[in-house]
C-alpha positions in Angstrom: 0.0 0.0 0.0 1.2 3.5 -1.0 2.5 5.4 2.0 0.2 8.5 1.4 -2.9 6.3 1.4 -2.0 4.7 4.6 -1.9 8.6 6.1 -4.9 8.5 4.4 -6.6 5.9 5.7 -5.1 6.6 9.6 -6.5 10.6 9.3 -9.9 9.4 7.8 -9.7 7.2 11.0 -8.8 9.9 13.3 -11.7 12.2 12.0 -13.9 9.1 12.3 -13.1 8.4 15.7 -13.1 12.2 16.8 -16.3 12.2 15.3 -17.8 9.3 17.4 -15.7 11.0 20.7 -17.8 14.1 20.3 -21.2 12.5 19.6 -20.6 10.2 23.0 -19.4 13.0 24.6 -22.6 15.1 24.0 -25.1 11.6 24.8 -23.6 11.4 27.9 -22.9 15.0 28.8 -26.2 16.5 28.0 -29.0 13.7 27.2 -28.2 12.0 30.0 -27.8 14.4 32.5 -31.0 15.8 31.3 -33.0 13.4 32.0 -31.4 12.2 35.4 -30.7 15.6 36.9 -32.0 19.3 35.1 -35.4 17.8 34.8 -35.8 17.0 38.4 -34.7 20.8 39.2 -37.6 22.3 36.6 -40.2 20.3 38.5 -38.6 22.0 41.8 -38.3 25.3 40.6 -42.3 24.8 39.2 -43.0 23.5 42.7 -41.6 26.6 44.3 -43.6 28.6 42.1 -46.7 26.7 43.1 -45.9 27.7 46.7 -45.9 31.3 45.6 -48.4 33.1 48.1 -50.8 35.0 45.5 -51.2 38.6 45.8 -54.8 38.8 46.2 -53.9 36.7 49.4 -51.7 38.7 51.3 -51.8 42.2 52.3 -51.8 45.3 49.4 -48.5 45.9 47.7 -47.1 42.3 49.6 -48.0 40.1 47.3 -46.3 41.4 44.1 -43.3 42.2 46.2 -42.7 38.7 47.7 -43.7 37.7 44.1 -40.6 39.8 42.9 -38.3 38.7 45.5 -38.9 34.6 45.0 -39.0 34.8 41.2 -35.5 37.0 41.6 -34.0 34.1 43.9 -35.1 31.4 41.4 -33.1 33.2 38.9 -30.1 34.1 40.3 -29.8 30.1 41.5 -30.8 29.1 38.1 -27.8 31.3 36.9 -25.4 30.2 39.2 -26.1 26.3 38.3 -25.5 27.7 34.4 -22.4 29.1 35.0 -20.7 26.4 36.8 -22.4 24.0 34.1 -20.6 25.9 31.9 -16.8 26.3 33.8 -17.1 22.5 33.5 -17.7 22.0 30.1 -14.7 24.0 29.6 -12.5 21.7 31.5 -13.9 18.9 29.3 -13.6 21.0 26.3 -10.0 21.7 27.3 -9.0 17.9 28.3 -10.9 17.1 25.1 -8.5 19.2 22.9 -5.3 17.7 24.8 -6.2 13.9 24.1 -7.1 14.6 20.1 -3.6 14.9 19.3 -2.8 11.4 20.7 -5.4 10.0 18.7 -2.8 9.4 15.9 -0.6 7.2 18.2 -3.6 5.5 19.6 -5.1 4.6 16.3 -1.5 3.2 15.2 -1.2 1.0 17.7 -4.9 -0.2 17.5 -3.7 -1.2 13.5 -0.3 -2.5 14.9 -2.0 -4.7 17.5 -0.3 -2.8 20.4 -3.2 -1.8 22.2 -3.0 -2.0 25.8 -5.7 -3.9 27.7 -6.3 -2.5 31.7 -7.0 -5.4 33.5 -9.3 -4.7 36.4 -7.6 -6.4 39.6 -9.5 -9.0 42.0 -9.4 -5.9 44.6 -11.0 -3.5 42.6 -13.7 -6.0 41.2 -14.3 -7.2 45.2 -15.0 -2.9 45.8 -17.3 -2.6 43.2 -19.4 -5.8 44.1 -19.4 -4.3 47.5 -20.7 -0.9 46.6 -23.7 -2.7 44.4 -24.9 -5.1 47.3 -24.6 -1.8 49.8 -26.5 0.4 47.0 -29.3 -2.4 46.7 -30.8 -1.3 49.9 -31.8 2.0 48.5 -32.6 0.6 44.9 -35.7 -1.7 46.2 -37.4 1.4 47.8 -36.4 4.2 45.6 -35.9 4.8 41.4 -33.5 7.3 39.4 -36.0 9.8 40.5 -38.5 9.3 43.5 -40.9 11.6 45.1 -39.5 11.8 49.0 -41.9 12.8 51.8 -41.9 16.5 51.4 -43.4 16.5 48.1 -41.3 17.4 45.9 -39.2 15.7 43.7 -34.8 14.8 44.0 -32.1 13.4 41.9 -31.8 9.9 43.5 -28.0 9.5 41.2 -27.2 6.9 44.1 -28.1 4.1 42.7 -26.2 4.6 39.6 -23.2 1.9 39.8 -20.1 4.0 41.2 -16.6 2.8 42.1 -16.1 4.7 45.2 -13.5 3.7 47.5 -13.4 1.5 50.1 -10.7 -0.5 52.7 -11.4 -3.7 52.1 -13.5 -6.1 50.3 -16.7 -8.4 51.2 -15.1 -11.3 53.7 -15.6 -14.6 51.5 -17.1 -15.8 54.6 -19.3 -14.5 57.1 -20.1 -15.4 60.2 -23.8 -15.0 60.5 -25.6 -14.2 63.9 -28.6 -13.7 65.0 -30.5 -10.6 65.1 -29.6 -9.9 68.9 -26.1 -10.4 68.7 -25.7 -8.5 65.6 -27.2 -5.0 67.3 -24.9 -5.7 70.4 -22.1 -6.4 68.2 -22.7 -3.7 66.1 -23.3 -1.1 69.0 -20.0 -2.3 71.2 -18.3 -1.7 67.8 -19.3 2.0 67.1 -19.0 3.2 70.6 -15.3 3.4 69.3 -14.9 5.9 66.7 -11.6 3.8 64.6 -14.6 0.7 64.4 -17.1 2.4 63.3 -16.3 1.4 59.7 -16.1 -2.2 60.9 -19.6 -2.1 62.6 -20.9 -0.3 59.2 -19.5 -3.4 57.3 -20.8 -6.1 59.8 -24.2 -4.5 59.2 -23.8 -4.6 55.5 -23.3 -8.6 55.5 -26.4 -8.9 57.6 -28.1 -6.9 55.3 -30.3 -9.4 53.4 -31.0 -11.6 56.8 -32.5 -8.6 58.8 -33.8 -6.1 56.3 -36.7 -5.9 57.7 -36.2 -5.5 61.0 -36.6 -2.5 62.6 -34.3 -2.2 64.9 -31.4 -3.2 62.1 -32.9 -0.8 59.5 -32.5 2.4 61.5 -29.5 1.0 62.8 -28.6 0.7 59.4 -29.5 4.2 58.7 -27.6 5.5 61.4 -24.2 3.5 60.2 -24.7 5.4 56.8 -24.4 8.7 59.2 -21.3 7.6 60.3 -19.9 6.7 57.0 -21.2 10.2 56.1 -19.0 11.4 59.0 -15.8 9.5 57.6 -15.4 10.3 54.3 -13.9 13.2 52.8 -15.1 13.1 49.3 -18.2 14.7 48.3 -19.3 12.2 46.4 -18.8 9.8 49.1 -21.1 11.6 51.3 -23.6 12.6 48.9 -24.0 8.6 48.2 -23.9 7.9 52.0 -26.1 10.4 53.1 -29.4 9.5 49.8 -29.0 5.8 51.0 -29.2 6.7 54.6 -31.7 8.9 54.4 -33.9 6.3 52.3 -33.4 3.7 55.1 -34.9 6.3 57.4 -38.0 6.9 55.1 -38.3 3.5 55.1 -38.3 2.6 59.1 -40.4 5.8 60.0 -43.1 4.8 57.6 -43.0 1.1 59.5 -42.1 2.2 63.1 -43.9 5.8 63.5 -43.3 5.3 67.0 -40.0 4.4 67.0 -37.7 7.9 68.6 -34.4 6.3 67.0 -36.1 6.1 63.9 -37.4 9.6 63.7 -33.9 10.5 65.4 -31.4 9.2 62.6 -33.8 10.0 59.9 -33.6 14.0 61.5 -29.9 13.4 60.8 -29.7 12.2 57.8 -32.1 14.7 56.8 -29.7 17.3 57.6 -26.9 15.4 55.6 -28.7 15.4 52.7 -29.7 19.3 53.3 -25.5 20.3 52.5 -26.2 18.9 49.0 -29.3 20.8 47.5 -30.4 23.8 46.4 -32.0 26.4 48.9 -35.7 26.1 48.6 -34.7 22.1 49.4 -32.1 23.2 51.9 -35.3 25.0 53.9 -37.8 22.2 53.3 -35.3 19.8 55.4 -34.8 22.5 57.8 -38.6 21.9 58.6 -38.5 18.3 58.3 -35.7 18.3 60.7 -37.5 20.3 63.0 -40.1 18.2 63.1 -39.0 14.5 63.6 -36.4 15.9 66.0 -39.4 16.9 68.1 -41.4 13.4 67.1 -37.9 11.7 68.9 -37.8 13.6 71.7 -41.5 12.7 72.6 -40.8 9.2 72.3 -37.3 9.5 73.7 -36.8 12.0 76.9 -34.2 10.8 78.4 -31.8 10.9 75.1 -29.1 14.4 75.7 -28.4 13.9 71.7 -31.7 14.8 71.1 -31.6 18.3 72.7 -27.8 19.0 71.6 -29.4 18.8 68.2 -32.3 20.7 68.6 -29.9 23.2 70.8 -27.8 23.2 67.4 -30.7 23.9 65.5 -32.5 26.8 68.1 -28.6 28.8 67.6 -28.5 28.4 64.1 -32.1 29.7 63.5 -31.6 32.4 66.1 -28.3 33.9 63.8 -30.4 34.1 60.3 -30.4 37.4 59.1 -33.7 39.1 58.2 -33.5 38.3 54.4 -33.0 34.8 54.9 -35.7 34.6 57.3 -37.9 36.8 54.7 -36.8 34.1 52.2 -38.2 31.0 54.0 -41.7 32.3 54.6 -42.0 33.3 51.1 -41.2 30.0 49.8 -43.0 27.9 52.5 -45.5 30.8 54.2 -43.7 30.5 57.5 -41.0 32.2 59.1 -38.7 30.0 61.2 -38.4 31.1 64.8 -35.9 29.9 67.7 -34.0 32.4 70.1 -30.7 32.0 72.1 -32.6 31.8 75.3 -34.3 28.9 73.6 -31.2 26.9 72.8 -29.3 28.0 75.8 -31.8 25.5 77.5 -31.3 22.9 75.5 -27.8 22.7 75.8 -28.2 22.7 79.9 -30.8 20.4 79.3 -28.0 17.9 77.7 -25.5 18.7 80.7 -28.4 17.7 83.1 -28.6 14.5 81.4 -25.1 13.6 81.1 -22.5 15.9 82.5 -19.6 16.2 80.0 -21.2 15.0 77.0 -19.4 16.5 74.6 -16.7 19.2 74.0 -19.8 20.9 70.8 -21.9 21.0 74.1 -19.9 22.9 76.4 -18.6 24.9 73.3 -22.0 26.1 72.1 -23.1 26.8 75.7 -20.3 29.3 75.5 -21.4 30.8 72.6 -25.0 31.4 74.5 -23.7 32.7 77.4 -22.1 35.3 75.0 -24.3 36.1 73.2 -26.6 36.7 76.5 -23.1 39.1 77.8 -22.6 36.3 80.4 -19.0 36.6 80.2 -17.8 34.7 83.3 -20.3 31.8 82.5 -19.2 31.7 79.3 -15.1 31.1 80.3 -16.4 28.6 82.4 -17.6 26.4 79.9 -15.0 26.9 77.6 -12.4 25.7 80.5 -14.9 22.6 80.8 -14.4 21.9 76.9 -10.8 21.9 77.2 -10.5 19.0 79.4 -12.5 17.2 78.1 -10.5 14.4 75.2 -10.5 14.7 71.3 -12.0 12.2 70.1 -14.1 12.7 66.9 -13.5 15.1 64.2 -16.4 17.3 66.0 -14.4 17.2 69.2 -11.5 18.3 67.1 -13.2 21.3 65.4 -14.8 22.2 69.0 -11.3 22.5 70.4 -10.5 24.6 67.5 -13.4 27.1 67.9 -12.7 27.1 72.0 -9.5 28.7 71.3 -11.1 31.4 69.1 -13.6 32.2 72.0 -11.0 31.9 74.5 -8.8 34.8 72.9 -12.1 36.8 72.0 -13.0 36.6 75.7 -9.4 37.6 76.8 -9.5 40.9 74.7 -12.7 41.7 76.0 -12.4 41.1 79.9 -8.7 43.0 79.7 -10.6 45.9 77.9 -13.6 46.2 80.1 -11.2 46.5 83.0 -8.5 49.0 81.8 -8.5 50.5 85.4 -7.4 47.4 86.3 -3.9 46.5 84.6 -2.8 44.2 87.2 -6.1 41.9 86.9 -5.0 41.2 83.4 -1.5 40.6 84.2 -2.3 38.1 86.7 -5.2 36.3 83.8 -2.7 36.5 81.1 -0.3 34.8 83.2 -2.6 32.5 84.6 -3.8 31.4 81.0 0.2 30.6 79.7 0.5 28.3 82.3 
């Protein structure tokens, strides 16, 4: 064969193949996510403007102003998804113009027989098998897209087979035990935060045995939390926290009268809540709200209760008007908690169990700050700093403690400039 028709032949196969590149490329990259992802967020943005108050229902001049301001929010998150839609097409655009110019080689080597074959190892296989059997608890109760309690409708993308990573593959053989031994197991194994993972897996081998059980399904749930709490991909998370939160669905609807149940679906809730938009972001603020209270009734006793709801009371007491404003015009009610409010909660927890945690004792700080409690407040943060690191909340509490213990310093040393020597003696006293 003449050497320019072999060039030829090799660029007609390079166009060809660039040609196919491209059409896959835009299947995958707009089809597909079409249909699994933008279509879900047009049915939520039409929801949100369902839940528009009308004007002829509120007060003259309200209505077309609330009008205004929800339609403006939709926008402006509408535009924000476009643009990063578009920064990341032009890092695939960009990768996509680096690989053409290997084509050549690649095509030369497919014609030479020099192709390379990736072999996928044992390891990696075992992981992905792993990841299937733990995604088939979600896949029985949910599809691509599923209506969740509140109404409206999410991207369920978990059950789409991923290859995320994980330390070790499915045992070939598993000890089975029965349901009784599992929880204990399971529970003895996550009271220590390094076997947390390990409780997580022995829970996933029991999975088919006890999956209707409730006491394994929210246990089950709450293990997804903790994986959740691990990871520190995004992705990761995101998976952990749709699966978990489906398992809680699923044992509320069968044990409405269950407080763990309606306690680790609150949770998960809020994990999920990091990963949507904000009209979603408030609807789980409410649905937190609510099964956190639903737990409490059934569950009195239980300080992680009211350090959640604590949590929740400080963070609604800091939104700012706006946000506030933005809330009751998407759901017609404006969420209300005060410092007061989850000051009490917080003493609440340290009447249940003294020293629960160092968040505890660091947010009752913050109170006491906020209500210009100065002393009280040093006090607890002294009481946080004994306390151990354990988790990585403990380890962001102690981070945070130090910030309020310098902020306190500066301001008891300036509210008592008269009195140089008192500060001398507490800035020595704190070095040592």
């Amino acid at each position: 064969m003449p050497r320019s028709t072999n060039k030829e032949m090799i660029l007609g196969i390079m166009v060809g193949t660039t040609g196919i590149s491209l059409l896959l490329l835009w299947y995958h990259k707009v089809r597909k996510p079409r249909t699994a992802m933008d279509l879900p967020k047009f049915l939520s943005l039409g929801n949100s403007l369902d839940l528009m108050p009308l004007q002829d229902e509120m007060p003259n001049g309200q209505g077309t102003t609330a009008i205004f301001q929800g339609r403006q929010l939709q926008i402006l998150e509408k535009l924000n998804e476009l643009l990063t839609n578009m920064e990341e097409l032009k890092e695939e655009i960009r990768v996509l113009k680096e690989a053409i110019p290997k084509l050549e080689e690649y095509i030369q080597g497919e014609l030479g027989g020099k192709i390379t074959v990736h072999k996928i190892s044992p390891q990696h296989r075992a992981r992905k098998r792993r990841l299937v059997t733990v995604q088939s608890s979600a896949t029985s109760n949910s599809s691509e897209e599923a209506e969740s309690e509140g109404g409206y409708i999410t991207a369920n993308t978990d059950t789409e087979e991923q290859s995320f990573p994980l330390p070790k593959a499915f045992n070939t053989h598993v000890e089975e035990l029965n349901l009784d031994a599992l929880i204990q197991t399971a529970d003895n194994l996550r009271m220590n935060e390094s076997r947390k993972m390990e409780s997580f897996e022995l829970l996933c081998d029991h999975k088919e045995k006890f999956r209707d059980e409730i006491e394994f399904i929210w246990r089950f749930a709450r293990a997804y939390g903790d994986m959740y709490e691990l990871s520190t991909n995004a992705q990761e998370k995101k998976h952990y926290a749709n699966i978990g939160k489906t398992l809680g669905e699923k044992a509320i609807t069968r044990a409405p009268m269950n407080g763990h149940c309606h306690l680790w679906y609150a949770v998960l809730c809020g994990y999920v809540s990091e990963f949507e938009g904000l009209q979603n972001k408030i609807n789980y603020g409410y649905r937190f709200k609510e099964h956190l209270d639903k737990a409490i009734e059934f569950l009195p006793e239980e300080p992680f209760l009211y350090y959640l709801k604590g949590r929740y009371c400080y963070t609604v007491s800091k939104l700012s008007w706006i946000e506030k404003k933005m809330a009751a015009t998407l759901f017609g009610k404006i969420p209300s908690a005060t410092v007061q409010e989850a000051l009490q909660n917080f003493l609440k927890v340290e009447e249940l169990h003294p020293g629960f945690s160092k968040s505890n004792y660091m947010f009752l700080a913050k109170c006491y700050i906020d209500l210009e409690q100065t002393d009280t407040a040093v006090k607890f943060c002294n009481m946080a700093v004994l306390l151990p690191c354990v988790t990585k909340e403990d380890k962001d509490a102690q981070k945070e403690v130090k910030k309020i213990n310098t902020s306190l310093k500066r301001v008891m040393c300036s509210d008592i400039k008269a009195k140089p020597r008192f500060c001398r003696r507490h800035s020595t006293s704190s070095t040592t």
